[in-house]
C-alpha positions in Angstrom: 6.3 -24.2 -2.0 2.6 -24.5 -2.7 -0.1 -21.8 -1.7 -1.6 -24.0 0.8 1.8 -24.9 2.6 3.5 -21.3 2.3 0.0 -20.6 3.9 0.5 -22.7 6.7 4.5 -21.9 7.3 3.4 -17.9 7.7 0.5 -18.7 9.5 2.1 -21.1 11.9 4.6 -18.6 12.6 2.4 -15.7 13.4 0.6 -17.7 15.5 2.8 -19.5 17.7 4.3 -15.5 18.2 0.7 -14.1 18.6 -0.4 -16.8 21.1 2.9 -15.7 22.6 2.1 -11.8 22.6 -1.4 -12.1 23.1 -0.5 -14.5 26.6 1.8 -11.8 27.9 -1.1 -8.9 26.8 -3.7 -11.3 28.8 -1.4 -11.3 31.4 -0.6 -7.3 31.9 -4.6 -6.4 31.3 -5.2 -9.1 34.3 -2.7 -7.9 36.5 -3.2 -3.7 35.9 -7.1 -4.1 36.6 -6.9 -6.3 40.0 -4.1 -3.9 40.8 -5.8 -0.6 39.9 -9.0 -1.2 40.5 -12.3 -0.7 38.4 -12.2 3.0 38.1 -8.1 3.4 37.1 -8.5 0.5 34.6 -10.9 2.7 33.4 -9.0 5.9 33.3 -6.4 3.6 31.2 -9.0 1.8 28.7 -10.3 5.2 28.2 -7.4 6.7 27.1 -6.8 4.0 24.8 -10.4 4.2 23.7 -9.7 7.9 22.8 -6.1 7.9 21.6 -7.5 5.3 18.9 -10.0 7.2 17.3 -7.9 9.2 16.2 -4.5 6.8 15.5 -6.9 6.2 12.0 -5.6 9.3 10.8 -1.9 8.3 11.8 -2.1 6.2 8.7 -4.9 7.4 6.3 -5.3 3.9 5.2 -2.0 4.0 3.5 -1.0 0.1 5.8 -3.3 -1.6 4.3 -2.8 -0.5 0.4 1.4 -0.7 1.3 1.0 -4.3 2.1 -1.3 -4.7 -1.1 0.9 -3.1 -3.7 4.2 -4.0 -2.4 3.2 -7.8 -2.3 2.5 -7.1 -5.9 6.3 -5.4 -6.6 8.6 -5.8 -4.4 11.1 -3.4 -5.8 8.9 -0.7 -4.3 9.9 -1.3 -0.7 12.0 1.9 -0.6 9.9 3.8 -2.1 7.0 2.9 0.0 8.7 3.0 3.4 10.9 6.3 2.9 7.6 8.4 2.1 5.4 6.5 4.5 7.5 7.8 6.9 7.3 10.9 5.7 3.6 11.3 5.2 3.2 10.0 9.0 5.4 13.1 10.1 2.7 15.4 8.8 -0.3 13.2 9.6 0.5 13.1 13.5 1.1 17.1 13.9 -2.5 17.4 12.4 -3.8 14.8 14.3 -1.9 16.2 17.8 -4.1 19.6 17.0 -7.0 17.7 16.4 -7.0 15.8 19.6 -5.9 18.4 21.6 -9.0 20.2 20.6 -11.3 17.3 21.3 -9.5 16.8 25.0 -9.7 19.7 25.8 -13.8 20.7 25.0 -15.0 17.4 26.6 -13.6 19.1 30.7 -11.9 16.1 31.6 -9.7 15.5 34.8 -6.0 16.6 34.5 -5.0 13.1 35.7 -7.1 12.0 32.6 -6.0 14.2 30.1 -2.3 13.9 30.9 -2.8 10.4 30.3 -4.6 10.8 27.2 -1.4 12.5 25.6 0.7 10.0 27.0 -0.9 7.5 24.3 -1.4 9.8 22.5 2.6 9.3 22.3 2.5 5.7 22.1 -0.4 6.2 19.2 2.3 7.4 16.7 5.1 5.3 17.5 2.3 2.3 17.0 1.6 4.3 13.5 5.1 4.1 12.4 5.6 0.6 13.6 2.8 -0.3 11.3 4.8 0.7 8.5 7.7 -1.9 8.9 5.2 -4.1 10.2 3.3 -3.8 6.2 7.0 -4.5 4.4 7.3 -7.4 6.6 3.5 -8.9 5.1 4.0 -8.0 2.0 7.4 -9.6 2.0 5.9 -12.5 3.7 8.6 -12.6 6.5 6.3 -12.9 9.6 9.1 -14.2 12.1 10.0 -10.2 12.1 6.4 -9.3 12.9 5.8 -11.8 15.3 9.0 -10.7 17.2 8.0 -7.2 17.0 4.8 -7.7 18.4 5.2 -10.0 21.0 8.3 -7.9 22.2 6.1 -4.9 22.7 3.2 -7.1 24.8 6.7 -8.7 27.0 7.8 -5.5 28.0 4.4 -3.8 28.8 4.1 -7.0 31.0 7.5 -6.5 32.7 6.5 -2.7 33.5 3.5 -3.7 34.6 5.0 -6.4 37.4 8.0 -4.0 38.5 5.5 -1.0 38.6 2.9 -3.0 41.0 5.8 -4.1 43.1 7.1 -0.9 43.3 3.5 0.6 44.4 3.6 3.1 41.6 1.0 5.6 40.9 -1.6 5.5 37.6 0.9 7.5 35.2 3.7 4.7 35.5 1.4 2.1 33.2 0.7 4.8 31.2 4.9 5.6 30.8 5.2 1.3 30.6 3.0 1.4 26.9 4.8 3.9 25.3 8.2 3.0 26.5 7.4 -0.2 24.9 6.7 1.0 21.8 9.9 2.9 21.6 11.9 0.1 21.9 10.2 -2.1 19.4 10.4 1.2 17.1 13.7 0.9 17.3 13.9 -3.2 16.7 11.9 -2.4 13.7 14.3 0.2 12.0 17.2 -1.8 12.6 15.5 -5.2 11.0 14.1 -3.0 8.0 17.2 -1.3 7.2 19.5 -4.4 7.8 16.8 -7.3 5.7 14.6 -5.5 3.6 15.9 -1.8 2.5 18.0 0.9 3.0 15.7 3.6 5.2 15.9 7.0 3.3 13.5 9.5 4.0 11.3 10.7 0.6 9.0 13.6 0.2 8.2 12.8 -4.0 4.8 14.7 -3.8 3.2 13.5 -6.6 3.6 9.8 -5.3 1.8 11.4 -2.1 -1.0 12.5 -3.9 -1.2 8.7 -5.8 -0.9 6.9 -2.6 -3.4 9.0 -0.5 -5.7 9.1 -3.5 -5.1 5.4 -4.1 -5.5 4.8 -0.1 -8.6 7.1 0.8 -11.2 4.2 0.7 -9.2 2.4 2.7 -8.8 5.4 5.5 -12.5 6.0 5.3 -13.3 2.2 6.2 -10.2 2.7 8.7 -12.4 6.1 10.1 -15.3 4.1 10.1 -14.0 0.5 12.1 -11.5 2.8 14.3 -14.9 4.9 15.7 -16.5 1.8 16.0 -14.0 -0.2 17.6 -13.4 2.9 20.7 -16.9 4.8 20.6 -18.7 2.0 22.9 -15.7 3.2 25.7 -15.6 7.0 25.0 -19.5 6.9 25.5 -19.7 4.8 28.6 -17.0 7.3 30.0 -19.4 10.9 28.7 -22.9 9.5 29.8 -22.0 7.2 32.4 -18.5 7.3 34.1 -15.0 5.6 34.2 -15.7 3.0 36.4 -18.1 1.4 34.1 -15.2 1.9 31.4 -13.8 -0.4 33.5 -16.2 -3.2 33.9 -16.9 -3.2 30.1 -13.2 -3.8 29.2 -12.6 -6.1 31.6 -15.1 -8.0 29.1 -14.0 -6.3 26.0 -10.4 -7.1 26.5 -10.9 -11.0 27.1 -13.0 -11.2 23.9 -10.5 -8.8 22.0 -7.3 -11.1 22.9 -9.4 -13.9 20.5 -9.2 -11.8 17.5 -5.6 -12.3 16.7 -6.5 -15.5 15.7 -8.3 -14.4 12.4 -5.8 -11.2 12.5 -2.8 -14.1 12.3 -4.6 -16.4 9.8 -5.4 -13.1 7.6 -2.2 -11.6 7.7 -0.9 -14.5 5.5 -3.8 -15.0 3.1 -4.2 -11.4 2.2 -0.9 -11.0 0.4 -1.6 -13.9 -1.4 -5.4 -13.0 -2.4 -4.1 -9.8 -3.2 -2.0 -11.3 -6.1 -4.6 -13.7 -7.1 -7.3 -11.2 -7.4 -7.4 -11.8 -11.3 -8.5 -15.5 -10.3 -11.8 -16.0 -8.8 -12.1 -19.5 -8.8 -9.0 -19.5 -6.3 -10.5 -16.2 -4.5 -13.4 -18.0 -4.0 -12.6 -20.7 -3.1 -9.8 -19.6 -0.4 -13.0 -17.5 0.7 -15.7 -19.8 0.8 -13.8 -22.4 3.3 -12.5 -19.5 5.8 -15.4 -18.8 6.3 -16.6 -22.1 6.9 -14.2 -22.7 9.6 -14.2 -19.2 11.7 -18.2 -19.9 11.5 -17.0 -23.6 13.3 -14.4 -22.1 15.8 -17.1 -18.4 16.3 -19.5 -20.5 17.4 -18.1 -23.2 19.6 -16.0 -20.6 21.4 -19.4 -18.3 21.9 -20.6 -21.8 23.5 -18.2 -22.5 26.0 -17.2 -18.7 26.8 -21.2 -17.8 27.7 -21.6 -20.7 29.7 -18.6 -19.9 31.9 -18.5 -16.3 32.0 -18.8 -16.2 35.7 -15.9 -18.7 36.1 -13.7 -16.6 33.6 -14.5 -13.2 35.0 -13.9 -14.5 38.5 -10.8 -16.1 37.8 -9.2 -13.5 35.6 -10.1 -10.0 37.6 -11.8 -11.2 41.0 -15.0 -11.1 42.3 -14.6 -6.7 41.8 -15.2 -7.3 38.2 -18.0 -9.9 38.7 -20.4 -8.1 36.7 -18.5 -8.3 33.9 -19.8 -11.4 33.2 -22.6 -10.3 31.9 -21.2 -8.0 29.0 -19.1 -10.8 28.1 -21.7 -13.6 27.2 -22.7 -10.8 24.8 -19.7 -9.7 23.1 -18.3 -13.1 23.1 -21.1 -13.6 20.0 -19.7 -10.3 18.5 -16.4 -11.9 18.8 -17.6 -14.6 16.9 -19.6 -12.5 13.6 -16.3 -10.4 14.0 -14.3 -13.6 12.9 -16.7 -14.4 10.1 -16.6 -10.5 8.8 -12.8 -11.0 8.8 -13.4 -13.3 5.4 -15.3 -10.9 4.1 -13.6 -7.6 4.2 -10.3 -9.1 3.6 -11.6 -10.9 0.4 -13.3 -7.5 -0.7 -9.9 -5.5 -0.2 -7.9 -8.1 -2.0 -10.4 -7.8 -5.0 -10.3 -4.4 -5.7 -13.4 -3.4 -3.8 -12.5 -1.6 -0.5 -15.2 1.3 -1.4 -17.9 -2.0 -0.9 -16.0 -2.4 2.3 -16.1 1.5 3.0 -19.6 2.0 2.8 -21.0 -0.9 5.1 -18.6 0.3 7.9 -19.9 3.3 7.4 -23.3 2.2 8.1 -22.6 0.1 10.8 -20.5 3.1 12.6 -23.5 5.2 12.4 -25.8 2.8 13.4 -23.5 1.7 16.6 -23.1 5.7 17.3 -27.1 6.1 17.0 -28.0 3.5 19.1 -25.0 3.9 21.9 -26.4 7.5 22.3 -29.9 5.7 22.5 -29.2 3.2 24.9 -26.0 3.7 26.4 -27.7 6.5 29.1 -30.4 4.2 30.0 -28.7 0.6 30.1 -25.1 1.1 30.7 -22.4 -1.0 29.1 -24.7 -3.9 28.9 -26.4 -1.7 26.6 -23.2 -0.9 24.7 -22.9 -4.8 24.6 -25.7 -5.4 22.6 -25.1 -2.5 20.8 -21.5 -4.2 19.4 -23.3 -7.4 18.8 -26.1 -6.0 16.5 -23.6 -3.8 14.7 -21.2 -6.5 14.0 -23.9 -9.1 12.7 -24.7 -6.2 9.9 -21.9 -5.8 8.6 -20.9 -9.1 8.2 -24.4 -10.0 6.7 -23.9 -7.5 4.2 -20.8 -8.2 2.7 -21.2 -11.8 3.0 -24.5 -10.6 0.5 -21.9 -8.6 -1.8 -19.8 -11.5 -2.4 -22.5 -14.0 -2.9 -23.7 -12.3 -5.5 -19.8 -11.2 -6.8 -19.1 -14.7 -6.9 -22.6 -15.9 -8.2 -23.4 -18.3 -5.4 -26.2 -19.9 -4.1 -27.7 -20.2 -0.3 -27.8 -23.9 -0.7 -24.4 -23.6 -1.1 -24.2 -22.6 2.5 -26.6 -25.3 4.2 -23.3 -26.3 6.3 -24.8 -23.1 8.7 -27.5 -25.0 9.2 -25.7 -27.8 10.1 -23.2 -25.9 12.1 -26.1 -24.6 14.2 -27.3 -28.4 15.0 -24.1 -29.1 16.2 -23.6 -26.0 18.3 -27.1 -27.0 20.3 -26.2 -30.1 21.0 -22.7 -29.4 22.1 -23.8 -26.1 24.6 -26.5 -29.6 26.0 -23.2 -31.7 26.3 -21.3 -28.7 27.6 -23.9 -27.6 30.1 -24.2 -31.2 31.7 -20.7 -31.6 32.0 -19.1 -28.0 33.4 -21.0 -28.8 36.6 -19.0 -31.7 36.9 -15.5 -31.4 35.7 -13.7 -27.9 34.9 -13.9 -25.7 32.4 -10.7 -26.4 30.3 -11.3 -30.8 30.4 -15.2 -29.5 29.4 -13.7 -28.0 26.2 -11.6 -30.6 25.1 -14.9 -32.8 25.2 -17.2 -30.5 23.4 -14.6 -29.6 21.1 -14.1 -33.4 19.9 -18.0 -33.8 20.1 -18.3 -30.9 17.5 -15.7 -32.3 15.1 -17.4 -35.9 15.3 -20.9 -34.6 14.5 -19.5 -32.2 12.1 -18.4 -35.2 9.6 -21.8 -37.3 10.9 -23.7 -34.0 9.6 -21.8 -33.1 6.6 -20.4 -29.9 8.0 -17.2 -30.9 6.6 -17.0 -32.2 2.8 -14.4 -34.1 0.7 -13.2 -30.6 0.0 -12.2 -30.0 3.3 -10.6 -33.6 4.0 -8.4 -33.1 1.0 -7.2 -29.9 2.3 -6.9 -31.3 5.5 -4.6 -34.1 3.9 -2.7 -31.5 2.1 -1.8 -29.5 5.4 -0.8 -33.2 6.7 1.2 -34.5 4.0 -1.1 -37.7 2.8 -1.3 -38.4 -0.4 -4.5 -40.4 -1.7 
């Protein structure tokens, strides 16, 4: 089977199982906020905020570099697995101590803090998920992935419906999470031991050392993205209070659900970069037209999602979480230069240069801590917003710099941005004309077939791109 088709098989699998997970997680973060209201869908997204800062050093970067190494020899599943879970043992009894210290010095409620170890809980059982979760990429078997995590998002879902018609109290939905990662837990150690490898637990201390050594620039980007990712929530909750940690995720989360589609798409393609990294014409190449189409599908999704926000907020959470809707015309765009960045990093990983990678999060998580401290206490989680939107437009812009100079490009090679842009004004005209008329979802389907029109009137998409698209289809010229 060709790159380009096994591509597509994984992919398509993934998806169809992500779409499926991330429907039943839409579903759950809908229903948990209209039934808790602002300020406990607050308490919950900020214990998840604060649990995941620290669920980096869980791992220590060792999921990424697993997938990576094992995709390159197989025969080192065991070896991987039975120490990963080993090293995981010891990383969450330091992390535990580390938290608890944190929790503790920051006065929080007891209702809060309870909670907080709660997912705390559900934190390691997501780290050690991970690790079947990398044999299953590197193995590129993602029907045993999908399942896993679209089991996990179904049963949250169930807890959440039999836990709002049963009137429970804020510590149920906490219970619901990490009884739902037990069970996949358990999914996961059956399918590894029964498909992949027999599950023997391995403390060789020198391979520890190699791994960790091997995987530190890969925990310090993890440090880096992970305080990024949950400082904008944490914040809002210190300077301002936990029912604006409520309004900001009810944003956050909508825009959050869209990133499993690069996350899907990735997945597959970075087990195959990762053994093509000798090959930059193919690197490149693979690269070069992933980006070009998460630019296409960032920007007509930060279209239609800023022109309806209202509509969306409304319609999701209820007029409680109106003003929402203003946080989410912003992130949406962050959303969309997140998509882009995932190119980027996931080339620079695959080529050997995950220090690159390292050091730009690491100045994009200072600057997004600088400026949230700045501007968080003045203008709230709108302020947090814009602060996500900046931070994620420089980091992308500089690695997409790294690799157009590591792969001695051109910007003329890139005037299809340009283009793109054109389109994308004259599709928010077409879109803002028409949502007044007919709704949101037949609007879409319109702009969405305008785009692709004027993209191959304005060159947006070459002969490169038809080929492949005739590949993926099965013509033959």
């Amino acid at each position: 089977m060709g790159i380009v088709n096994r591509v597509v098989k994984n992919t398509g699998i993934l998806f169809l199982f992500n779409v499926l997970s991330k429907f039943f997680g839409f579903l759950y973060v809908m229903y948990m906020a209209r039934y808790l209201g602002i300020r406990g869908f607050g308490i919950i997204s900020f214990s998840l905020a604060f649990t995941g800062m620290f669920s980096i050093f869980l791992d220590m970067g060792t999921y990424s570099l697993m997938i990576r190494e094992v995709a390159r020899n197989k025969s080192l599943t065991e070896k991987y697995v039975g120490n990963s879970i080993s090293i995981r043992f010891v990383l969450s009894i330091l992390t535990f101590l580390l938290m608890s210290g944190c929790i503790f010095s920051m006065s929080y409620s007891i209702e809060t803090t309870v909670i907080v170890y709660i997912f705390f809980i559900y934190s390691i059982f997501s780290a050690y998920n991970n690790i079947f979760y990398s044999v299953y990429q590197a193995h590129e078997k993602m029907t045993y992935f999908g399942l896993g995590s679209s089991m996990g998002s179904f049963l949250i879902l169930l807890g959440t419906i039999l836990g709002i018609y049963s009137n429970k109290s804020l510590y149920y939905f906490a219970y619901v999470f990490l009884c739902s990662n037990i069970v996949v837990f358990i999914y996961n150690l059956l399918v590894t031991n029964l498909k992949f490898t027999k599950i023997k637990l391995d403390a060789d201390f020198s391979f520890w050392r190699d791994f960790l050594k091997e995987a530190w620039p890969f925990a310090l980007s993890g440090v880096f993205v992970t305080i990024y990712f949950w400082i904008d929530s944490v914040m809002i909750s210190y300077f301002i209070d936990e029912t604006s940690v409520g309004l900001y995720n009810a944003a956050y989360r909508l825009v959050y659900v869209l990133l499993f589609i690069p996350a899907v798409y990735f997945s597959t393609i970075y087990p195959i970069l990762s053994r093509l990294y000798k090959n930059s014409d193919i690197v490149k190449t693979i690269y070069g037209r992933s980006l070009k189409y998460f630019a296409i599908l960032g920007m007509l999704m930060g279209t239609i999602i800023t022109l309806s926000s209202e509509k969306i907020i409304y319609l999701v959470y209820g007029s409680e979480f109106l003003e929402s809707a203003g946080s989410l015309k912003i992130l949406i765009w962050a959303t969309s230069f997140s998509f882009l960045a995932h190119s980027t990093l996931y080339t620079l990983n695959s080529i050997n240069k995950q220090i690159i990678y390292t050091k730009i999060t690491a100045i994009s998580m200072f600057l997004n801590v600088i400026l949230n401290i700045l501007i968080i206490p003045k203008y709230g989680y709108i302020g947090a917003s814009l602060t996500t939107l900046l931070t994620e437009f420089l980091g992308f812009f500089i690695m997409f710099l790294y690799l157009k100079n590591h792969f001695n490009e051109k910007f003329y090679e890139y005037i299809w941005f340009l283009r793109l842009t054109v389109v994308t004004i004259i599709s928010t005209g077409i879109y803002g004309v028409l949502m007044s008329k007919i709704g949101i979802f037949e609007v879409s389907i319109v702009v969405f077939t305008m785009a692709y029109m004027l993209g191959i009137i304005t060159l947006v998409f070459d002969n490169k791109d038809i080929e492949l698209l005739n590949e993926l289809s099965g013509v033959k010229k």
